[in-house]
C-alpha positions as CSV (number, residue, x, y, z in Angstrom):
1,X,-21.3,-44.9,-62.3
2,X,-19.3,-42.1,-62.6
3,X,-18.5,-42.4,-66.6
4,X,-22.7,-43.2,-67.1
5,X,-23.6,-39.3,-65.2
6,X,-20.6,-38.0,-67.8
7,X,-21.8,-39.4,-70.2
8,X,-25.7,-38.4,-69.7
9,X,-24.7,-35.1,-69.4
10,X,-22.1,-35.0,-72.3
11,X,-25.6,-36.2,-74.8
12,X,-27.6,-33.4,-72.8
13,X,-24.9,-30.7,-74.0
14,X,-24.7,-32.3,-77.6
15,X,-28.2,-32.9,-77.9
16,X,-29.0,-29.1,-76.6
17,X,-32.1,-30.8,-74.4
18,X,-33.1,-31.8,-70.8
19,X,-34.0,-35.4,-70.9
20,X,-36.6,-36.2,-68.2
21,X,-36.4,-32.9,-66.7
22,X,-39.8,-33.0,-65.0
23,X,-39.3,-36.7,-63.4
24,X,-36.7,-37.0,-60.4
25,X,-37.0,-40.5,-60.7
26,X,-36.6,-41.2,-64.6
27,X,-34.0,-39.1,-64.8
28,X,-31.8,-41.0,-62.5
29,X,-32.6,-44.3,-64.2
30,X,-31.2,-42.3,-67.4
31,X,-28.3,-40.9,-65.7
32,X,-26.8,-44.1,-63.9
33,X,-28.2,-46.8,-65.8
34,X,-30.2,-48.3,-63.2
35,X,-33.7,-50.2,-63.2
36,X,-37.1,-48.4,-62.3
37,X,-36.8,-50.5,-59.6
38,X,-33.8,-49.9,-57.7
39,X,-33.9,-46.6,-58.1
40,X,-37.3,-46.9,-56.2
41,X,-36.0,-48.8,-53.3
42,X,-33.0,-46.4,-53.1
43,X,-35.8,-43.4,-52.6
44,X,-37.8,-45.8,-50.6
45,X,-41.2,-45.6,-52.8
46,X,-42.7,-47.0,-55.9
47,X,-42.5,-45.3,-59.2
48,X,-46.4,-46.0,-59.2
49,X,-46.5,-44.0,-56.2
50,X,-48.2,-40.5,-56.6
51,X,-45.4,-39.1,-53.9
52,X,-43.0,-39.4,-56.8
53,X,-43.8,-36.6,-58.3
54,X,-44.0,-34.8,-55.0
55,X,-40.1,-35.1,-54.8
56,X,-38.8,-31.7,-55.4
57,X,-38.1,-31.3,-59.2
58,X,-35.5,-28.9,-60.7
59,X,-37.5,-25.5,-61.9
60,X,-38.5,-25.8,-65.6
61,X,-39.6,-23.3,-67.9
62,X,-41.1,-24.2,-71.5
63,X,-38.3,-22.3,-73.3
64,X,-35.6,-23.9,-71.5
65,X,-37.5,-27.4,-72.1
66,X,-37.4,-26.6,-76.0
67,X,-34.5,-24.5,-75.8
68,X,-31.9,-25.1,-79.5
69,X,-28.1,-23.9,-79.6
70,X,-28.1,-21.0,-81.6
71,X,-27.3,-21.1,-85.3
72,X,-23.1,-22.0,-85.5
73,X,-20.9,-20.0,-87.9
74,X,-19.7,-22.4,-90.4
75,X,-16.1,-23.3,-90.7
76,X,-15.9,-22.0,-94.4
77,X,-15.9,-18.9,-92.8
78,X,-12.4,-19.2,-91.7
79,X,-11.4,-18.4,-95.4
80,X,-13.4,-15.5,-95.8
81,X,-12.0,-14.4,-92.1
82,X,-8.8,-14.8,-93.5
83,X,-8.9,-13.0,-96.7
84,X,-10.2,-9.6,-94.9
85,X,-7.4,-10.0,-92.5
86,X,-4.6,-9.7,-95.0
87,X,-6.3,-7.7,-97.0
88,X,-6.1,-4.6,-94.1
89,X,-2.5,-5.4,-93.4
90,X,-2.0,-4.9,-97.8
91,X,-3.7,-1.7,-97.3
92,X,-1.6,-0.7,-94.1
93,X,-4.1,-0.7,-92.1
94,X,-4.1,-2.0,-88.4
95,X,-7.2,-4.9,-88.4
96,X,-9.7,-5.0,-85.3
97,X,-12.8,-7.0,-84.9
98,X,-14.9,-3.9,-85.8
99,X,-13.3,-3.0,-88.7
100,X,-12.7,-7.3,-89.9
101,X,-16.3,-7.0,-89.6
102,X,-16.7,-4.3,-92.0
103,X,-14.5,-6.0,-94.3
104,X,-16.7,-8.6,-94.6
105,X,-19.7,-7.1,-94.9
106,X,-17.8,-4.8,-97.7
107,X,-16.5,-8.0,-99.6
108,X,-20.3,-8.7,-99.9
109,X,-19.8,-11.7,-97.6
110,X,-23.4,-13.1,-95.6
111,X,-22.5,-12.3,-92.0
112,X,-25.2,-12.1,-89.8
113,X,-23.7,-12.7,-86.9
114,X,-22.5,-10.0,-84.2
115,X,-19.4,-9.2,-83.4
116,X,-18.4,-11.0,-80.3
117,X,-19.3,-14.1,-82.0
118,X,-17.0,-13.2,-84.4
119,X,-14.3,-12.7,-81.9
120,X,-14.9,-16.4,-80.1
121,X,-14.9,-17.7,-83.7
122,X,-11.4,-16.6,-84.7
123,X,-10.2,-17.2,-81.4
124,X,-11.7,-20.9,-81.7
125,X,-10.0,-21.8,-85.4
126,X,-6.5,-20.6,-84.9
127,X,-6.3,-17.1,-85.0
128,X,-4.8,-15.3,-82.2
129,X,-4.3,-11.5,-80.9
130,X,-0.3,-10.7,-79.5
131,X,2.5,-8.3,-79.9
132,X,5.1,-8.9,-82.6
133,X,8.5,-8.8,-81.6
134,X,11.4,-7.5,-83.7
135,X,12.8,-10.9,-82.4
136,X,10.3,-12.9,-84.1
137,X,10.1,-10.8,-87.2
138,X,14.2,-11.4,-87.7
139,X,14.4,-15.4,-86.8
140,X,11.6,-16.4,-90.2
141,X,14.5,-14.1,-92.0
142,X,16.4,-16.4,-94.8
143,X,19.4,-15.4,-94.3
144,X,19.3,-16.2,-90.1
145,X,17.5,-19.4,-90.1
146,X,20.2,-20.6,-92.7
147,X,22.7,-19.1,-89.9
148,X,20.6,-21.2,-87.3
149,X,21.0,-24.5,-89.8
150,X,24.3,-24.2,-89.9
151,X,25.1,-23.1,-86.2
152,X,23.3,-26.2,-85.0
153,X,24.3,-29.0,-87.6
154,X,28.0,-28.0,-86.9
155,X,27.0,-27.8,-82.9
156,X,25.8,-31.4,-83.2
157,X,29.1,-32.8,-85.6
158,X,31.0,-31.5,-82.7
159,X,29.2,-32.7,-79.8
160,X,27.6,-35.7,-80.7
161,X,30.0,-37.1,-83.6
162,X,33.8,-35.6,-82.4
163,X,32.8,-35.8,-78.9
164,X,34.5,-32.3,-78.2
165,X,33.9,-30.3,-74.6
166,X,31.7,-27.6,-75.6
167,X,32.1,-24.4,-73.7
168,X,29.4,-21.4,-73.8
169,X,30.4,-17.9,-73.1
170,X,29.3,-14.6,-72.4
171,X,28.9,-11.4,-70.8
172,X,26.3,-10.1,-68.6
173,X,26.0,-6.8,-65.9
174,X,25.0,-6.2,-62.2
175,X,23.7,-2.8,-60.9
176,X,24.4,-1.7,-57.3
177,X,20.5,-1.1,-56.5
178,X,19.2,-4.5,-57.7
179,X,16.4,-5.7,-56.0
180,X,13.5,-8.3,-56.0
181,X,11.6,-7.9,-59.3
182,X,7.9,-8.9,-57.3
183,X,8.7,-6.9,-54.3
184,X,9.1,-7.8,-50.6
185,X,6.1,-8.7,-47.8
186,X,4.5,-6.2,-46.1
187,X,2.4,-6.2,-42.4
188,X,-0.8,-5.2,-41.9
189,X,0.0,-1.7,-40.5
190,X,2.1,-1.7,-44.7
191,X,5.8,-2.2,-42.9
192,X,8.3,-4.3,-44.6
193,X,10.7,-4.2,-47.3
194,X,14.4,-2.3,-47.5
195,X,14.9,1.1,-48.9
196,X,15.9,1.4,-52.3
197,X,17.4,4.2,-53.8
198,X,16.5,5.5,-57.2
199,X,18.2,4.7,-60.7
200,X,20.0,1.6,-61.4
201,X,22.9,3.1,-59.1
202,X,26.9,1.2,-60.3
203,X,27.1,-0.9,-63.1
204,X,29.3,-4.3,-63.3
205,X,31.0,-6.2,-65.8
206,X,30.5,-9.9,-65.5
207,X,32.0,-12.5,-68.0
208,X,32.2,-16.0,-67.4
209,X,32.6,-19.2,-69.2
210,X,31.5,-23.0,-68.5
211,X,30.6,-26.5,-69.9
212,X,28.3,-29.2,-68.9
213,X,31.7,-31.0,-68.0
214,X,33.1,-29.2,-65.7
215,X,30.7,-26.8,-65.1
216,X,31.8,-22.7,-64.5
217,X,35.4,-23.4,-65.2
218,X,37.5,-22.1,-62.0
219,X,39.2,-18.8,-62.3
220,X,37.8,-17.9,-65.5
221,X,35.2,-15.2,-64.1
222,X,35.8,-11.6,-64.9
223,X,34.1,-9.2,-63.2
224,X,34.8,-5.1,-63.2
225,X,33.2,-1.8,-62.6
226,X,31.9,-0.1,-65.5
227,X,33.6,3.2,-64.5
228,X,37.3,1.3,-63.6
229,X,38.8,0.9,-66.8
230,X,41.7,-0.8,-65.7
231,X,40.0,-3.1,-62.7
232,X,39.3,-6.0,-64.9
233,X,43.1,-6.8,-65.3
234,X,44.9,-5.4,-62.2
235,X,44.9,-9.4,-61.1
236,X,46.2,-10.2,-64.3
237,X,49.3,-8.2,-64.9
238,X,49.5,-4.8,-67.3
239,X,46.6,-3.7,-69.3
240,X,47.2,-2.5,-72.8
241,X,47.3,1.1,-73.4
242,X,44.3,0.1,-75.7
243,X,42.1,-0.5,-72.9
244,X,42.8,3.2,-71.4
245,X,40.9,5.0,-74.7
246,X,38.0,3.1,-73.8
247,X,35.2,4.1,-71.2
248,X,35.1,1.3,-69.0
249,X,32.2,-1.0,-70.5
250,X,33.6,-4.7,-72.3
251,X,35.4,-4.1,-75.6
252,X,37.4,-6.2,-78.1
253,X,40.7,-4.8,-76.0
254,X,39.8,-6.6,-72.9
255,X,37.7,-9.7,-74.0
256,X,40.9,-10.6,-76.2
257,X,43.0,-10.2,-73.1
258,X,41.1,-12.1,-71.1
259,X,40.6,-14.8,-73.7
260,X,44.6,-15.0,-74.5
261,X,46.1,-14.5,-71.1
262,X,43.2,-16.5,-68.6
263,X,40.6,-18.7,-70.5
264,X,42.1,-20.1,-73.4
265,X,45.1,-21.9,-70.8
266,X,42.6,-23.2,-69.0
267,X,40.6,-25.0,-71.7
268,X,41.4,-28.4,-72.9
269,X,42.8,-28.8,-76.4
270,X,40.3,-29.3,-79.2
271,X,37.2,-27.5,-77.6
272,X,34.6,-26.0,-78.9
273,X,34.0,-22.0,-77.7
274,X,30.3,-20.9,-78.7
275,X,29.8,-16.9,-78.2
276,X,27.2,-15.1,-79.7
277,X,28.3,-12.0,-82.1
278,X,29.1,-9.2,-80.2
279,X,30.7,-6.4,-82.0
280,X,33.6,-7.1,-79.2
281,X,34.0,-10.6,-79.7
282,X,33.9,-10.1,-84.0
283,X,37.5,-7.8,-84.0
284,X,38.6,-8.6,-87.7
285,X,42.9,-9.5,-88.1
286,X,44.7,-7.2,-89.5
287,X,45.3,-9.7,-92.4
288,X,41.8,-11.2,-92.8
289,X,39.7,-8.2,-92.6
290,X,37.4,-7.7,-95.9
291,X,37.7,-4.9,-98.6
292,X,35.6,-2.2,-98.5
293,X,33.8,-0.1,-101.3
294,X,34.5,3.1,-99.4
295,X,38.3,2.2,-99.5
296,X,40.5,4.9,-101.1
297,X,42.1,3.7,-104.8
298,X,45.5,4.2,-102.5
299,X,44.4,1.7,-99.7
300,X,42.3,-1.0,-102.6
301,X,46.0,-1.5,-104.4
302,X,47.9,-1.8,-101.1
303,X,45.3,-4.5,-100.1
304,X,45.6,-6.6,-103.2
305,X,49.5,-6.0,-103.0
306,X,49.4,-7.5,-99.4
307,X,47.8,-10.4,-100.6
308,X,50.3,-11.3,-103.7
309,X,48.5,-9.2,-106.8
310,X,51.3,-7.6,-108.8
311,X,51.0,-4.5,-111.1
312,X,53.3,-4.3,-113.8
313,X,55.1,-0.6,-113.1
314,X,57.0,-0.8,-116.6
315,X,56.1,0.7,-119.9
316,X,56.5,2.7,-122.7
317,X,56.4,6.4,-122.4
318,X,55.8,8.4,-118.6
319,X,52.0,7.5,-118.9
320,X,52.5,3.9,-118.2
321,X,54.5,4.9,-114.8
322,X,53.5,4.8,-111.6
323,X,54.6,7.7,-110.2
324,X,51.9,9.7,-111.5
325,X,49.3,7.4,-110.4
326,X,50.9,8.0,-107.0
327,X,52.6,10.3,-104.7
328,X,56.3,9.3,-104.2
329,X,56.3,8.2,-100.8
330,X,52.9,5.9,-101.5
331,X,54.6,4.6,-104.3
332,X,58.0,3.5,-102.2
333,X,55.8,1.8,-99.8
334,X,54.0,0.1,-103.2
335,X,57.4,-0.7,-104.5
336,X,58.6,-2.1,-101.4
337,X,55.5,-4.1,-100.9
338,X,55.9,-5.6,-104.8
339,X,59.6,-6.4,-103.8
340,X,58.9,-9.1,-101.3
341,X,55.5,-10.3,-103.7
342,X,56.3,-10.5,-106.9
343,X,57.7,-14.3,-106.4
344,X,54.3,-15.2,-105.5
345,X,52.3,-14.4,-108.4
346,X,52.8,-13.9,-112.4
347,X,49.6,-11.9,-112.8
348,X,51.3,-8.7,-114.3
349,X,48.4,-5.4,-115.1
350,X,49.8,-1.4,-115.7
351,X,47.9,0.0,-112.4
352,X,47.3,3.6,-114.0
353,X,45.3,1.3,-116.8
354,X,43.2,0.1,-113.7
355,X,39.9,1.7,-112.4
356,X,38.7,2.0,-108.5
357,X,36.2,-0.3,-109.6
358,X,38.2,-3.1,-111.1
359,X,40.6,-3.3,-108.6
360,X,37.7,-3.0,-105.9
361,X,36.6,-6.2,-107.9
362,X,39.8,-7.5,-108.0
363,X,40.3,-7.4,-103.6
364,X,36.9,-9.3,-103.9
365,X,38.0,-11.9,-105.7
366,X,41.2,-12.4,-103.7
367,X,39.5,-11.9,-100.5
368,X,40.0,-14.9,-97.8
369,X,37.6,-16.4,-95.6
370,X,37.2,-13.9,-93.0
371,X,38.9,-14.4,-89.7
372,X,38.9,-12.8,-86.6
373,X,41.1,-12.3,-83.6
374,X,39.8,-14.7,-81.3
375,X,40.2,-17.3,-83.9
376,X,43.9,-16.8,-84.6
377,X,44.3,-16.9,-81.0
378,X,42.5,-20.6,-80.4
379,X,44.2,-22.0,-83.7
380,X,47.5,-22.9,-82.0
381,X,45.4,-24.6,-79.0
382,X,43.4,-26.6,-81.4
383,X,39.8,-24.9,-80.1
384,X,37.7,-24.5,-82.3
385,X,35.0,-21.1,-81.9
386,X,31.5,-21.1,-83.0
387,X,29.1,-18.3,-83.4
388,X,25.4,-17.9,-82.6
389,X,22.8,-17.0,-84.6
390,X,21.6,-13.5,-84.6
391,X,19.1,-13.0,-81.4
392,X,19.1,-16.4,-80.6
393,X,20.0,-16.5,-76.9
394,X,18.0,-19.7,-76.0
395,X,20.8,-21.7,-77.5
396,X,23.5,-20.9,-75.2
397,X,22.8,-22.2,-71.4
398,X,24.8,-19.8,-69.9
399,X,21.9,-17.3,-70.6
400,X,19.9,-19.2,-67.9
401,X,22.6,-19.0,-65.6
402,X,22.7,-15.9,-65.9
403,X,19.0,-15.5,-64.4
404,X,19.5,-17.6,-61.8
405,X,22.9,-15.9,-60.2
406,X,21.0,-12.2,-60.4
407,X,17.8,-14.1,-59.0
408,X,20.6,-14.7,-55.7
409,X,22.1,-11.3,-55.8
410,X,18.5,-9.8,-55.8
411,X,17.5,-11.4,-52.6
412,X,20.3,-10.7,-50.8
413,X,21.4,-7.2,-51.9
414,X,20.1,-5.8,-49.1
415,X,22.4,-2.5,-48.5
416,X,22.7,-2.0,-51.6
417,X,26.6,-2.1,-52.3
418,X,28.7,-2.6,-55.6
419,X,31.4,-5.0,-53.9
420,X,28.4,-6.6,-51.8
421,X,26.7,-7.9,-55.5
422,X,30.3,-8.8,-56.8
423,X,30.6,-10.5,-53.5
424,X,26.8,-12.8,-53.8
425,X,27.6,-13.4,-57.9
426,X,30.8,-15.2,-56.8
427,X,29.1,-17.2,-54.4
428,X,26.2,-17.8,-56.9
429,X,28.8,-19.4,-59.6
430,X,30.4,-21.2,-57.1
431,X,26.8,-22.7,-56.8
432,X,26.3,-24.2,-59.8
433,X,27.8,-27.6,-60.4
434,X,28.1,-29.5,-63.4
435,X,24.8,-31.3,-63.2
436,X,22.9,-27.6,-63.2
437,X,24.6,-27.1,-66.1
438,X,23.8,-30.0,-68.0
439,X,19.9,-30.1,-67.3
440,X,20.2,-26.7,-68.7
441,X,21.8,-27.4,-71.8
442,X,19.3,-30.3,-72.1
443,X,17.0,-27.8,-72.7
444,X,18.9,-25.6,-75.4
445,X,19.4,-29.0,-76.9
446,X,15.2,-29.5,-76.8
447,X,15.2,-25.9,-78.6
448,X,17.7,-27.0,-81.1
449,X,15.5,-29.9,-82.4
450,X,12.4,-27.8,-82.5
451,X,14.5,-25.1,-85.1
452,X,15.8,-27.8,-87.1
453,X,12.2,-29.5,-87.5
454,X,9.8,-26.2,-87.5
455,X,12.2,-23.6,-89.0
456,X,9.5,-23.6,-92.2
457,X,6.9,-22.6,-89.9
458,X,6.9,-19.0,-90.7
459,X,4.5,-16.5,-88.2
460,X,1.3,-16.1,-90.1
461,X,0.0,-12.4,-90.3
């Protein structure tokens, strides 16, 4: 009886009319499908009977009897809608529904309609009102969702295919006066909460790394003060000098020392490291670093020397020398250099017959793959490292564990102590077990299908 009444009103609201407004009892039968005649045994009286129309009725008015929807926008206004929209973002100008309107109206286009029914008509066929993120702009970019492709096709060959342990790391920070982001309860008389003091207060270092094997893999975490420079080691034996000409914060001198000397032991052979690209983690070897166009003429031919290219330094007459291409102790160094290459290549070219730019074309075209530090340092182990895509944190799980330990420290930190927050974070990681980590990762794997099936759908202005 339920679906009938649905029903009757669903045809009232389609129809735009009462039906049987002015009769109790004929609108029942309408409504739930039954006869005259039970109806009127239900009410206890006849549907001849003149107290029938005595039973209270719902007030009626004529206008609300005869009462039609009013006239709908048609849907081939969505075109029109759409060309005046991109039409103010050609001109540089920010769009509103005021001045969309007047677009229309200036296209010559028949709207007679006001404009909050334009409003609930955009916001009915698709078009929408929101900020736009610089995060958003960069992911439709070419050259990153080719980056995402390839991140996740070789994500899933090692994964699902090679069957390799996949390990996720990353930094992240604590502040001494964290404290809950909603607030705390307060009593009636406006008592409650803890006093906070103002700023952020200390700053913490926090690095961590962790799989959906074994979970946060034990004594891997890294944690120091931003202002102790050489805190994040003094478990670990001596810091390099390096690490002293820094300021305290995470830098390619101590993640590489942390990598070399504590996680990379700890990690099963053939692995899988995925970090995102932090100007720390990307330290170039001193081998496999890239030319540069601001590179001296001095510093091009050394780089093409280091990597087998041979000038020929004899000729006819002093203009074909090198020595006045040269000073004399650059050109030992050159000579020296050519010594021990020359076996290893028979291109021979006069280098004073050379321009910058040719042999800044020539360090091109000799240029390896580049390779970085951390690399050369998982090669001997077998462990393979894999970068994120630019501003794409929601692949990596350990992003989400990294909400979920401040969420701890937050509710606890409640006298507001550096070592106190180091303290609860431990405890937090100690928390999560490897089945936290792998409904998380279940859902960065959910993201990953999403990218590799929408990554055409572009954000339409």
């Amino acid at each position: 009886m339920v679906r009938k009444v649905a029903a009757f009103f669903t045809k009232e609201r389609s129809t735009g009319r009462s039906i049987h407004l002015r009769s109790v009892n004929k609108r029942l039968c309408e409504a739930t499908g039954f006869s005259h005649a039970t109806v009127s045994k239900i009410l206890g009286c006849s549907l001849d009977n003149k107290q029938n129309e005595q039973l209270p009725t719902f007030p009626t008015f004529k206008s609300f009897e005869t009462r039609r929807r009013s006239s709908v926008v048609p849907v081939a206004y969505v075109r029109h809608i759409r060309f005046a929209l991109n039409s103010l973002y050609r001109r540089r100008e920010t769009p509103t529904t005021d001045s969309i309107m007047q677009e229309l109206i200036d296209c010559k286009v028949p709207w007679n309609w006001s404009r909050t029914t334009l409003y609930k008509f955009m916001k009915r066929n698709g078009f929408s009102f929101k900020r736009k993120s610089f995060h958003e702009e960069i992911r439709v970019n070419k050259r990153i969702i080719a980056q995402r492709e390839s991140f996740i096709s070789k994500l899933r060959l090692f994964r699902n295919t090679e069957k390799r342990t996949v390990f996720y790391l990353d930094e992240t920070w604590l502040n001494k006066n964290m404290s809950p982001i909603r607030g705390y309860w307060y009593d009636d008389n406006n008592v409650g909460g803890f006093p906070v003091q103002s700023g952020v207060g200390e700053r913490a270092i926090v690095a961590h790394i962790g799989s959906s094997r074994t979970g946060f893999v034990d004594g891997c975490l890294l944690m120091f003060k931003s202002s102790d420079r050489k805190s994040a080691f003094h478990n670990y034996g001596d810091v390099d000098d390096e690490c002293d000409r820094y300021h305290g914060d995470m830098n390619s001198s101590i993640f590489l020392h942390w990598m070399q000397s504590i996680v990379i032991p700890k990690l099963p052979s053939g692995s899988v490291i995925v970090m995102d690209r932090a100007s720390y983690h990307l330290k170039f070897s001193n081998v496999w670093y890239p030319p540069k166009s601001s590179f001296t003429r001095y510093q091009l031919i050394t780089y093409v020397l280091q990597r087998g290219y041979r000038f020929g330094i004899q000729g006819s007459g002093k203009n074909t020398t090198l020595e006045h291409c040269l000073p004399r102790q650059e050109l030992n160094e050159l000579l020296h250099i050519s010594e021990e290459t020359i076996a290893n290549t028979d291109k021979l070219l006069a280098v004073h017959k050379v321009t910058k730019k040719r042999i800044f074309e020539i360090a091109q075209e000799m240029k390896k793959k580049v390779k970085y530090e951390i690399e050369s340092l998982c090669e001997d182990k077998g462990i393979r490292v894999l970068l994120l895509p630019v501003h794409h944190p929601e692949l990596n799980p350990i992003e989400k564990t990294w909400a979920r330990m401040k969420q701890s420290v937050r509710k606890r930190n409640v006298t507001f102590s550096l070592n106190a927050c180091l303290k609860y974070a431990q405890e937090a990681f100690s928390s999560v077990t490897a089945t936290d980590w792998k409904s998380i990762e279940a859902k960065c794997i959910a993201m990953e299908s999403v990218y590799m099936h929408d990554h055409d759908d572009h954000v339409r202005i």
